[in-house]
VOGU-3710 file (C-alpha; in Angstrom, 3 decimals, decimal comma):
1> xxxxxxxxxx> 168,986/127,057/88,197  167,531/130,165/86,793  167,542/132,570/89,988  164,174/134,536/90,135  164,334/136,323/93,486  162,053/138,456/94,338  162,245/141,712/96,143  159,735/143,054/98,692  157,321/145,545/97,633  155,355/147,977/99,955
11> xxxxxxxxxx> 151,928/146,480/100,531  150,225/150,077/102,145  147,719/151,114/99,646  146,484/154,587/98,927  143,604/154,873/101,262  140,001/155,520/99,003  138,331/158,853/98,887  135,011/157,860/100,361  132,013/159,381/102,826  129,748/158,004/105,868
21> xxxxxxxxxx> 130,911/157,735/109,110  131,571/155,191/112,306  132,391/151,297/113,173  136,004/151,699/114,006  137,599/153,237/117,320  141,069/153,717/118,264  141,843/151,034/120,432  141,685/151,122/124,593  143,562/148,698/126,662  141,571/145,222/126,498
31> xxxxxxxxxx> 141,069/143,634/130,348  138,140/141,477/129,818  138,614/137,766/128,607  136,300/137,087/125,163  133,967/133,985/124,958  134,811/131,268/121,736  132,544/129,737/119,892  132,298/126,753/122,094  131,317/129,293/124,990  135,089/128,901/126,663
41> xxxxxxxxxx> 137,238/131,902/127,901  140,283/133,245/126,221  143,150/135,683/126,984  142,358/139,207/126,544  144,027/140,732/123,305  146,661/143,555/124,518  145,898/146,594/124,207  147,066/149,219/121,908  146,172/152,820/122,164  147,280/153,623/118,835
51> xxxxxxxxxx> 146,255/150,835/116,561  142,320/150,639/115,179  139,398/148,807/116,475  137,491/148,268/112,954  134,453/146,459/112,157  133,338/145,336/108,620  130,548/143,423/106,824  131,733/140,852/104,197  128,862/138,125/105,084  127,301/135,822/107,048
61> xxxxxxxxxx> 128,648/132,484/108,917  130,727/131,223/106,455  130,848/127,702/105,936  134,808/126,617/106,006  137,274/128,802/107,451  139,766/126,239/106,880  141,757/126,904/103,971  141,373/123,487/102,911  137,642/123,258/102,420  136,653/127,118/101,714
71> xxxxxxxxxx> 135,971/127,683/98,066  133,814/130,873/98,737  134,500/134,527/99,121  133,855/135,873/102,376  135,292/132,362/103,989  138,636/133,062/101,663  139,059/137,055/102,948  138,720/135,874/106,419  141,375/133,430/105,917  143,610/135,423/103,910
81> xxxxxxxxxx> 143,396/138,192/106,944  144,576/134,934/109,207  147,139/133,142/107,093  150,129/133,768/104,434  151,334/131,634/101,283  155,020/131,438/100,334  153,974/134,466/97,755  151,041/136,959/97,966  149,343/139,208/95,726  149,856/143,165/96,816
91> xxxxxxxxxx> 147,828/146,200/96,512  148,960/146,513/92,839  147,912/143,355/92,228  151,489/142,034/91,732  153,012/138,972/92,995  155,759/139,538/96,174  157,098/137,849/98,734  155,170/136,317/101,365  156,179/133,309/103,697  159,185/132,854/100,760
101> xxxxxxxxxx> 161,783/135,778/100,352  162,467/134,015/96,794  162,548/131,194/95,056  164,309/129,507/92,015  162,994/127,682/89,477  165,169/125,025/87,214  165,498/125,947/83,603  163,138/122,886/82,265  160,603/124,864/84,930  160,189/121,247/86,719
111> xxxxxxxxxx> 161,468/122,819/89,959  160,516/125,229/92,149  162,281/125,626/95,138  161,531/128,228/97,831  163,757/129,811/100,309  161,802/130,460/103,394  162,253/133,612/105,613  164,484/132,777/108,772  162,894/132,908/112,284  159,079/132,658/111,043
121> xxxxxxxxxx> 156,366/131,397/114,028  152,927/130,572/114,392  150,253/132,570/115,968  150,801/130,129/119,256  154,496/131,153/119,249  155,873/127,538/117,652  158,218/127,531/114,771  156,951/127,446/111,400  159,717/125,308/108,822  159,485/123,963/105,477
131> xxxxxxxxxx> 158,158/120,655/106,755  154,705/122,650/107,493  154,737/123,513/104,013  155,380/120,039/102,982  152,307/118,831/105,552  149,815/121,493/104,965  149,908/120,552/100,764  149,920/116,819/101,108  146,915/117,318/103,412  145,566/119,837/100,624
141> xxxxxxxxxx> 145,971/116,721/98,482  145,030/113,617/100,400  141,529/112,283/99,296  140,342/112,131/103,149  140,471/115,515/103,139  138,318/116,057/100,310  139,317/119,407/99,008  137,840/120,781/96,429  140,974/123,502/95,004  142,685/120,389/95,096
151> xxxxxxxxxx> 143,329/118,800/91,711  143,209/122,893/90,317  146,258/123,488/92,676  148,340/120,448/93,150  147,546/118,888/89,534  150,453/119,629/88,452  152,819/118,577/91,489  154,713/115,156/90,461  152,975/112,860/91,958  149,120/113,627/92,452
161> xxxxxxxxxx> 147,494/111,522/90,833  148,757/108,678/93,384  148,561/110,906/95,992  144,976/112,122/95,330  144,162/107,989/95,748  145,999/107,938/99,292  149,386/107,368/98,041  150,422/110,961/99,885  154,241/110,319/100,129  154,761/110,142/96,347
171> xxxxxxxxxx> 153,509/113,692/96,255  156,788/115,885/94,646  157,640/117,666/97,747  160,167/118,133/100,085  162,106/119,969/103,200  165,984/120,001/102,849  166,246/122,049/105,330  163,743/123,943/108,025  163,934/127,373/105,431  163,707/125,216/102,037
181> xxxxxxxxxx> 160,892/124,218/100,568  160,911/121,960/97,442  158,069/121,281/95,089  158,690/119,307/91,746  156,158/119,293/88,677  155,302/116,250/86,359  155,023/119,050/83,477  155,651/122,928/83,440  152,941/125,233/84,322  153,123/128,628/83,028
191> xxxxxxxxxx> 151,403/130,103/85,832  152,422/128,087/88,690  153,420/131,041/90,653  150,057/132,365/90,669  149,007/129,002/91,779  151,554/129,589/95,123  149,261/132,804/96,431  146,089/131,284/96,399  144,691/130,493/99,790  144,345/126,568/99,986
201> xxxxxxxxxx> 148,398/126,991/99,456  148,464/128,628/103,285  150,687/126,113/105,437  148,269/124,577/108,225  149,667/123,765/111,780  149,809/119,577/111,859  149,867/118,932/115,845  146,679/121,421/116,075  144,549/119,485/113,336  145,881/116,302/114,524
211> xxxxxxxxxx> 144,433/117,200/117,906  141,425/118,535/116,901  140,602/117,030/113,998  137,578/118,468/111,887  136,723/120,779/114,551  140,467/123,089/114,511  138,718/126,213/112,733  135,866/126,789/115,184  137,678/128,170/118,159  140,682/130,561/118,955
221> xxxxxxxxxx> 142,678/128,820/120,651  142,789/125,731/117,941  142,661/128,129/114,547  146,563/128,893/115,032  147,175/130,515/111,770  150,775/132,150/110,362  149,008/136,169/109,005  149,082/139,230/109,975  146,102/138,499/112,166  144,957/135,395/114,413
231> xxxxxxxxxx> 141,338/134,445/115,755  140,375/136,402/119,317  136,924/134,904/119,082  133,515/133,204/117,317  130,133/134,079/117,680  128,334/131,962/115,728  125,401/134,142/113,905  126,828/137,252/115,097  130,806/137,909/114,432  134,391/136,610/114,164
241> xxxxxxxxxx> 136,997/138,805/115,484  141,312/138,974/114,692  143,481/140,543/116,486  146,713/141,247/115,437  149,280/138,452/115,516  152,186/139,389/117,137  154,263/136,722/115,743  153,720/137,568/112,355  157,287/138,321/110,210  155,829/141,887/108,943
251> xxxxxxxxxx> 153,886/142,623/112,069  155,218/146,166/112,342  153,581/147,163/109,628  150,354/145,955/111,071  147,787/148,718/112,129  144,834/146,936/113,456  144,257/145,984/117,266  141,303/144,158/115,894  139,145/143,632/113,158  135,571/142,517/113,783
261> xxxxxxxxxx> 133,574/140,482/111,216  129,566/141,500/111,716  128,079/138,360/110,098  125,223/139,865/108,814  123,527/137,800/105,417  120,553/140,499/105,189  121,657/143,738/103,121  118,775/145,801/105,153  120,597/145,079/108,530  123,858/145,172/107,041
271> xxxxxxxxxx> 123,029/148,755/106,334  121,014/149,983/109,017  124,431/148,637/111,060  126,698/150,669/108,121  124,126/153,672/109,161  124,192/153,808/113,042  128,565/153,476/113,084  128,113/149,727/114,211  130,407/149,041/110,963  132,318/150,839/108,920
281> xxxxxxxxxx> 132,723/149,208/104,984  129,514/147,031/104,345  129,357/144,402/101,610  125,918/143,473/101,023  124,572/146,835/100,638  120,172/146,159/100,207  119,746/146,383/95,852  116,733/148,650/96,310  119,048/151,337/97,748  121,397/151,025/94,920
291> xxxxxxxxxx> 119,453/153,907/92,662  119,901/156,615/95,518  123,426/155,770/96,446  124,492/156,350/92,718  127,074/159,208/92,637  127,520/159,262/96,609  130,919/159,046/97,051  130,579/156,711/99,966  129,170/153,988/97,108  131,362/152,090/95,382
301> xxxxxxxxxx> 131,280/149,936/91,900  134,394/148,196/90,626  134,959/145,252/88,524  136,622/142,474/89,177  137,556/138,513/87,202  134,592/136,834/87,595  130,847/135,651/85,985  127,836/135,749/87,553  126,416/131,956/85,687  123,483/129,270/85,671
311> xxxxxxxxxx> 124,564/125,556/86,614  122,319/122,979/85,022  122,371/119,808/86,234  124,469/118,022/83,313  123,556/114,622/85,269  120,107/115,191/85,539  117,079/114,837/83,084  116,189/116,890/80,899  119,126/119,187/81,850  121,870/115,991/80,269
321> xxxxxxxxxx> 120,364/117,400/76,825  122,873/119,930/75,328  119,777/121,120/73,190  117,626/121,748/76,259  120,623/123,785/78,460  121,187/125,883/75,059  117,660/126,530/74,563  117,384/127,869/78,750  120,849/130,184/78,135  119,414/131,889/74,646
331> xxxxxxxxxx> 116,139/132,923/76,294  117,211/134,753/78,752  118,213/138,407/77,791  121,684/139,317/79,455  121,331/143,098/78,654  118,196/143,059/80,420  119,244/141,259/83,062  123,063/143,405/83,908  121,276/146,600/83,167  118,030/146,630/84,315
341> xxxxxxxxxx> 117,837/143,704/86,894  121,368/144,348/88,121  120,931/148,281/87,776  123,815/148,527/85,904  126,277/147,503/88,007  127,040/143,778/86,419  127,718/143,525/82,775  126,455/141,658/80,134  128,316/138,180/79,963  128,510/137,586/76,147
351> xxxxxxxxxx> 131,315/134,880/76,486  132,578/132,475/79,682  135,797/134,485/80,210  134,879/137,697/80,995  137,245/140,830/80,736  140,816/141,767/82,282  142,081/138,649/81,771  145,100/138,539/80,524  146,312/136,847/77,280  149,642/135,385/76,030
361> xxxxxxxxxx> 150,874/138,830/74,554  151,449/141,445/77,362  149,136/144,191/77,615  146,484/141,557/76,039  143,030/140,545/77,041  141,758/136,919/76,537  138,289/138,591/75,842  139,490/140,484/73,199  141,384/137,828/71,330  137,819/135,579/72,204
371> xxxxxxxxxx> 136,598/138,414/69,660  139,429/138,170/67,307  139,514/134,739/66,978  135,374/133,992/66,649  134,624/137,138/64,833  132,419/138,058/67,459  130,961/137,248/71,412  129,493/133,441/72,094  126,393/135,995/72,660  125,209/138,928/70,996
381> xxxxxxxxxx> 123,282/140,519/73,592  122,164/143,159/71,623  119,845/140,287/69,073  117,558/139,093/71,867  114,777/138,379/69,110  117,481/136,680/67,055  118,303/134,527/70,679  114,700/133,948/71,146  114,225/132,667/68,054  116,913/130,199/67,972
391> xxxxxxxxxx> 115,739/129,016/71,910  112,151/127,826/70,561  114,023/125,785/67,818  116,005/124,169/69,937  113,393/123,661/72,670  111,492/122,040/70,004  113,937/119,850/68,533  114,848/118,566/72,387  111,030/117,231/72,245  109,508/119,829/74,029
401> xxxxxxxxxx> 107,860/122,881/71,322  106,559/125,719/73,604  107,575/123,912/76,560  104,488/121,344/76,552  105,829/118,337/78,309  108,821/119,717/80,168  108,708/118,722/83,797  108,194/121,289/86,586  111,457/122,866/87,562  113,380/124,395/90,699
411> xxxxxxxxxx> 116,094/126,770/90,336  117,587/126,810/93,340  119,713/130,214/95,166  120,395/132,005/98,124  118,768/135,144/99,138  121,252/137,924/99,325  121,982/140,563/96,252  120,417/140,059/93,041  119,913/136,671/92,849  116,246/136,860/94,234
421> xxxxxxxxxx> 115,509/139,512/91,494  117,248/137,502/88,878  115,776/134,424/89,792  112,304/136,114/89,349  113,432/137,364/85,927  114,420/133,987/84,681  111,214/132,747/85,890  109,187/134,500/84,462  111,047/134,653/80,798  111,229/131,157/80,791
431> xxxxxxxxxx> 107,481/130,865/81,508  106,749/133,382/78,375  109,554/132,359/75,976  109,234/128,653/76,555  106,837/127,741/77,841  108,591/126,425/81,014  107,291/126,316/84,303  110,022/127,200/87,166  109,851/127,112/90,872  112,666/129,692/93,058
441> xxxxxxxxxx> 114,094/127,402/95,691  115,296/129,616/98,875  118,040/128,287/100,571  119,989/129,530/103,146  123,912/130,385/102,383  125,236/127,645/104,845  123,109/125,209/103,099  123,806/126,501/99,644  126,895/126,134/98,571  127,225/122,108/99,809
451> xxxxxxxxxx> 124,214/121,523/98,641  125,368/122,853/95,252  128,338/120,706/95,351  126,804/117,532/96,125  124,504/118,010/93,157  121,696/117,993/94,578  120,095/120,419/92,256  117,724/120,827/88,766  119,514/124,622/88,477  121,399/126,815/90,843
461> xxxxxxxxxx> 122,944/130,423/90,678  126,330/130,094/90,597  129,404/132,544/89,943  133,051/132,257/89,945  136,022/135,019/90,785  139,254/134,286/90,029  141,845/133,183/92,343  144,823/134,340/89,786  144,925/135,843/86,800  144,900/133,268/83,805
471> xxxxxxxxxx> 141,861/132,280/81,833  142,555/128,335/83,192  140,827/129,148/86,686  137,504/129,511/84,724  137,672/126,984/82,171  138,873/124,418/84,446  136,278/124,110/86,944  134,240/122,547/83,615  137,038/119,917/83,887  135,114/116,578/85,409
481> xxxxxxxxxx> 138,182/116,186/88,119  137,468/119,968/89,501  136,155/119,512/93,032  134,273/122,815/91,839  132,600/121,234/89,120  129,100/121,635/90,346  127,383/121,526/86,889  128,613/118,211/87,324  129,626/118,595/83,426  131,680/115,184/82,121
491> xxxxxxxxxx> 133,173/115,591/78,837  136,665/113,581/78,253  137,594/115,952/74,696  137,506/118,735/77,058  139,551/117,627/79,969  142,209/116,133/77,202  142,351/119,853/75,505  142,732/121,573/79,436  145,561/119,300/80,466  147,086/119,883/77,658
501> xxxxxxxxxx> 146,863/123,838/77,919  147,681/123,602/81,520  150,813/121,661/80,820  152,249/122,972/78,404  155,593/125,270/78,770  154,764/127,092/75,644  153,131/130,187/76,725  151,227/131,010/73,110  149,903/127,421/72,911  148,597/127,305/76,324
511> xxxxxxxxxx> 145,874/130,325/75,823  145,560/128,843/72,471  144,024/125,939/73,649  142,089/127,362/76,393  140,145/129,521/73,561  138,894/126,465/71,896  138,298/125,049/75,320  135,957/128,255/76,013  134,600/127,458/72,805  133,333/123,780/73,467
521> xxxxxxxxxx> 132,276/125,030/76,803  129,583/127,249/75,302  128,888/125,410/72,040  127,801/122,636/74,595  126,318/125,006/77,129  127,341/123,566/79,889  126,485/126,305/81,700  124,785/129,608/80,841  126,757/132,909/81,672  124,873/135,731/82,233
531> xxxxxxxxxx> 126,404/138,913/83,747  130,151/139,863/84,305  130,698/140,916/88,911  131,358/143,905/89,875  131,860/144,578/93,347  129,677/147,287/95,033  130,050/148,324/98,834  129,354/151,326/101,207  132,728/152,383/103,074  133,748/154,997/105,606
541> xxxxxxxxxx> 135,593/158,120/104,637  137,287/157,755/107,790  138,819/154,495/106,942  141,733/154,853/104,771  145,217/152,536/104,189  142,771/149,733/102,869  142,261/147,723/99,377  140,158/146,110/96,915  141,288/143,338/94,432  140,328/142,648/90,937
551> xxxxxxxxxx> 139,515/138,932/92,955  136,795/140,239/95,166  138,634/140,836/98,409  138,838/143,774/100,943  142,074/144,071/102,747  142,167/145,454/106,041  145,658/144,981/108,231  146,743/148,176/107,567  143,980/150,245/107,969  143,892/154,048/109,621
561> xx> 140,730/156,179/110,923  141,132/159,862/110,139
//
């Protein structure tokens, strides 16, 4: 076996130069007992007098905080707070040991096999072996579950395809021993390793779920969890609260007594809490205070691997017309839109991969070799008349010239950010472009993103941030297996060409095919991209020892108040 152990890096990251003041304390003795979400009494956390009381703003209730289920953002930064893969992503954005000290993989790259740490315990105090591992993924996989990372993770694991029908035994993995964890492949993946740190990979406590069944995650005592920090309480519409878990491997290193989660959806109470000291880093900072935070070095802008995109309703009339979804995507003006609507702090999308993503060549961006390859962006966002022009063609040709006959229309979102302004925008261009009248359907976050999933749409915002850094965790959620398909896109040429990227051990051929992937994506419209994130946020100058990642996550363990 080729031996690729790895050695641990430092995780403390340079604390950010930043201004504003309050939501964190240093941390008094705790004596009171803390009310769960089910309105029952836990043990008071122990108190530190050294560590930090901080509290944040990320979002509201999130839907799923079991790793399992969540495929949003602020669910998936609670949980990474809470739990730890066998590998995790570090402050430098480089892959390190986690749960796993190292692992080998075989030389045909069929086998990966991990070598646990020795002595490692849940939250609740139990041991934590291999076997967890081997429970936690086949539940990732098993149908009842109904998980929607899991064909993207475990696709590749020998065995899923009989396992994602029930079959959960014939899954590829096994325990040889409590610290060895074994996980065989039908085909290489190139990238596998990345696949290991994404949350839904987090080993889940069996005799808890089996206890507790759908209802584990909503109270402290249930959501036993293996990270550097473990559920102290849940109220619902108002916060979550970790404390630190003393039975974490690395929990030393941990400075936090707690760390408070305001669940705030509303940006102007998010920041009226961000004003007073009730928090001190805000998310959802209010859009219309965006032009006088500018160049306050409290304010923050960086990018990150994702696109902010439209899903049509591939299932649904007139959206199943390629024609149609084309004609909707060329109208609307994504220059306008980053730079005006978004006050500069998206960018333009002019292709479905968006930039930093890396290509086969190191030191290369997929984006770039897009460029190469195409001799130019899907969209030239510079040509809007050229766009326009080419949208009433099409419009026409799909039966419906200057929109007469197209049926009334709901685009569908959730009011936080920019999508309310954006939604407006693409209203109202639409209505003067094409012709088209469109409706803004509010909904309300916890309703959003399921009712997204079932389909139950015309057109919905959506946007996607990668979970690792390869060009496959966008194109693939086009795939018509993706449990994050929610364009509910079906085309068989396309899923042949990604399984064929994704399994391939030759490194050059695999982003090869995922660039003429990208390309059928857009030629077919499938969806429309229109802006590239950025992350924005208001933080304390106080608060130091914390991150950001390129995937849209704040982390917090080892944060210090000046």
């Amino acid at each position: 076996m080729k031996k690729m152990s790895l050695v641990l890096a430092a995780v403390m990251a340079t604390g950010v130069i930043l201004t504003a003041c309050g939501g964190s304390k240093t941390a008094q003795p705790t004596t009171a007992a803390t009310t769960a979400a089910n309105g029952e009494t836990t043990a008071p956390v122990e108190g530190n007098s050294k560590a930090l009381d901080l509290a944040v703003q990320i979002g509201p209730d999130p839907e799923t905080i079991d790793p399992a289920l969540n495929s949003a953002v602020d669910g998936g930064n609670m949980i990474l707070h809470a739990f730890e893969t066998l590998l995790i992503v570090d402050s430098e954005n480089k892959i390190v040991p986690g749960q796993a000290e190292s692992f080998d993989v075989s030389p045909d790259g069929l086998t990966y096999t991990f070598k646990l740490r020795k002595g490692l315990k849940w939250s609740d105090g139990t041991p934590l072996t291999a076997n967890d591992f081997v429970y936690s993924w086949k539940r990732l996989a098993d149908p009842k579950t109904a998980a929607p990372y899991a064909g993207d993770m475990l696709g590749y694991v020998k065995g899923y395809e009989e396992a994602s029908k029930g079959n959960l035994d014939a899954l590829g993995l096994s325990a040889p021993d409590d610290n060895t964890f074994v996980v065989e492949l039908s085909a290489p993946c190139v990238y596998f390793s990345k696949l290991v740190t994404h949350g839904s990979m987090v080993p889940v406590e069996k005799a808890t779920i089996e206890a507790n069944a759908d209802q584990w995650t909503l109270k402290p005592e249930t959501y036993v969890s293996n990270g550097p920090l473990k559920m102290i309480e849940w109220v619902p519409g108002s916060h979550i609260t970790f404390a630190k878990n003393e039975n974490y491997w690395d929990a030393d290193k941990v400075t936090l007594n707690t760390l408070k989660f305001v669940l705030m959806e509303d940006g102007n109470a998010a920041y009226s809490a961000y004003q007073t000291g009730e928090v001190s880093m805000i998310k959802t900072v209010p859009t219309e205070e965006v032009p006088g935070l500018k160049g306050k070095e409290d304010f923050h802008v960086e990018p990150i691997m994702g696109t902010y995109y439209l899903d049509f309703q591939n299932q649904k009339e007139p959206f199943n017309n390629p024609d149609v979804r084309m004609a909707l995507s060329l109208a609307i003006d994504r220059d306008y839109v980053a730079n005006t609507v978004m006050q500069g702090t998206y960018m333009p999308a002019t292709n479905f991969v968006g930039p930093g993503i890396s290509d086969a060549e190191p030191g290369s961006f997929f984006q770039d070799i897009t460029k190469k390859n195409n001799g130019k962006d899907y969209f030239d966002a510079k040509d809007q008349e050229a766009n326009v022009a080419k949208a009433k063609e099409l419009l026409a040709k799909a039966g419906y010239p200057d929109g007469k006959g197209f049926p009334a229309t709901e685009y569908m979102i959730n009011d936080s950010g920019y999508h309310k302004p954006v939604a407006e925008y693409l209203q109202s261009c639409w209505k003067e472009v094409l012709g088209i009248t469109v409706d803004i359907k509010v909904v309300e976050w916890a309703t959003f993103t399921p009712t997204r999933r079932a389909g139950d749409y015309q057109m919905a915002r959506d946007g996607w941030v990668y979970d690792y850094d390869d060009p496959s965790n966008m194109l693939n959620l086009m795939m018509s297996t993706s449990g994050n398909n929610n364009a509910k896109y079906t085309n068989p040429e396309l899923d042949k060409l990604l399984n064929e990227a994704n399994t391939t051990a030759d490194v050059a051929e695999h982003y090869a095919k995922l660039h003429d992937a990208e390309n059928m994506i857009l030629k077919d419209a499938a969806i429309a991209p229109v802006a590239y994130y950025t992350d924005f946020w208001l933080q304390s100058p106080k608060l130091k020892g914390t991150w950001h990642s390129p995937y849209g996550y704040w982390f917090f363990q080892y944060a210090t108040m000046d």
